[in-house]
N, C-alpha and C positions, 0 to 999 in steps of 0.2 A: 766394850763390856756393856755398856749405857743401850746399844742397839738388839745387843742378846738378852735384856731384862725387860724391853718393850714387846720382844716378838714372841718372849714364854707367857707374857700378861695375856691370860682370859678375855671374851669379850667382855664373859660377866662379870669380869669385875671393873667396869667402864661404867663410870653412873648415867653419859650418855647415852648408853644402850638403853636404859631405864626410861630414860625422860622418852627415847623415840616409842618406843612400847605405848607409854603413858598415851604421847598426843595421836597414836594412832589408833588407840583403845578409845578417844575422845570422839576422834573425827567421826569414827565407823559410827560410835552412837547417834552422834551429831546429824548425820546422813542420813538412819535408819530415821531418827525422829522426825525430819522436816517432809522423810519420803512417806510415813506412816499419816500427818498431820495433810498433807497433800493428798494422799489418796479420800480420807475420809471428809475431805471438805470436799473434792469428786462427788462422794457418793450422797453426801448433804445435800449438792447443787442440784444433782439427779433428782434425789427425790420431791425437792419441792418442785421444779419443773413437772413431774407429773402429776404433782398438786395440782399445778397451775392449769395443768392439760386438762384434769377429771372435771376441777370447780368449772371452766370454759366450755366443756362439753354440756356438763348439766345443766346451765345457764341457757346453752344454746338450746335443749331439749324442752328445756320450761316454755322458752318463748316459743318455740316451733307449737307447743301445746296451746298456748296464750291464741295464737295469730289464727289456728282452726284449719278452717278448710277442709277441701276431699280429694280433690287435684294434684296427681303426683304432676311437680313440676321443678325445671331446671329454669327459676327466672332471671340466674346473669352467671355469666364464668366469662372473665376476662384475665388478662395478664399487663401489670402495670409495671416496665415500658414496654413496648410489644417486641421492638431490638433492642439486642442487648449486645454488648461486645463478649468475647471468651475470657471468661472467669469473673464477668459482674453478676451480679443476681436481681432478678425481678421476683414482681409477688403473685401469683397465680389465684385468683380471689372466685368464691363463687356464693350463691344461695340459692336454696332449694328450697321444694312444700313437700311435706309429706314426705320424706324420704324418711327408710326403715334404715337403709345402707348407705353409704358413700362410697365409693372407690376411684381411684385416681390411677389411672396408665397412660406412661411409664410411674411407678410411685415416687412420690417426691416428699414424703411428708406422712404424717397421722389427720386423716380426713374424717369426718362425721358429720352427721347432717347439722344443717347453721344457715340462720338467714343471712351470716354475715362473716367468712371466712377466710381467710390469708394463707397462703402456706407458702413458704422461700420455694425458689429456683432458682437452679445455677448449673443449666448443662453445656456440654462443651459444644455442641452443635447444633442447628434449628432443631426443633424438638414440635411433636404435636401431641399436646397433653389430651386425654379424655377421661372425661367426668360422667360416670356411670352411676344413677341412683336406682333403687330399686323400692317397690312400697311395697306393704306389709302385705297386698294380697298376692304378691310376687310379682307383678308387671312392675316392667323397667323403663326407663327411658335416659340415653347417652348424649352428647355432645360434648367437641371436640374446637380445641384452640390453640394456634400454630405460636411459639419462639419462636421469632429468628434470631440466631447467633451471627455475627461477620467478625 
């Protein structure tokens, strides 16, 4: 008799059904807020990185303005170490005069003209970067600088 009053009893009326409800009602919130708190510190870090990228650009623009000249010129692009193993990263550096544009091929990065600029690299195989500037009356001038990966 004791077995046929157990198996007519409802779930609902089991207060453990409740508590499971409860800390599952907890958890999901618990999850949604640390994934809501996580994305919006994402998008905090974003933005000030392209704080960081705008204030660095403008800085570079000053000084390019500062230094004068008329001479479109490419006067250093190097890559510091020149090998690298597969999956380390070097820094791909350059400075220019007078450059209106920058462009980097293959891209590796946000490039603009700077007497004085770094952008990471990290490709899986020798790689030969090239650093295309172009001045404001449209003439260009390129050069090129090889990774090697082993």
């Amino acid at each position: 008799m004791d077995t046929e009053v157990r198996s007519s009893r409802s779930k609902f009326k089991n207060p453990f059904f409740y508590t499971r409800i409860a800390v599952l009602i907890v958890f999901v919130y618990v999850v949604f807020l640390l994934l809501s708190r996580y994305e919006s510190n994402r998008a905090y870090e974003r933005g000030n990185a392209e704080k960081a990228a705008e204030q660095q650009r403008e800085t570079d623009r000053a000084a390019i303005e500062q230094l004068g000249g008329s001479d479109l010129a490419i006067r250093a692009l190097y890559i510091s170490p020149p090998i690298i193993k597969a999956g380390q990263t070097a820094e791909l550096c350059y400075d220019v005069a007078n450059a209106s544009t920058v462009t980097l091929d293959p891209p590796a990065g946000e490039v603009w003209p700077s007497h004085n600029r770094c952008v990471d690299v990290s490709p899986k195989k020798t790689t030969s970067y090239t650093l295309k500037i172009t001045g404001s009356s449209g003439n260009s001038i390129a050069q090129s600088v090889e990774l090697k990966v082993h």
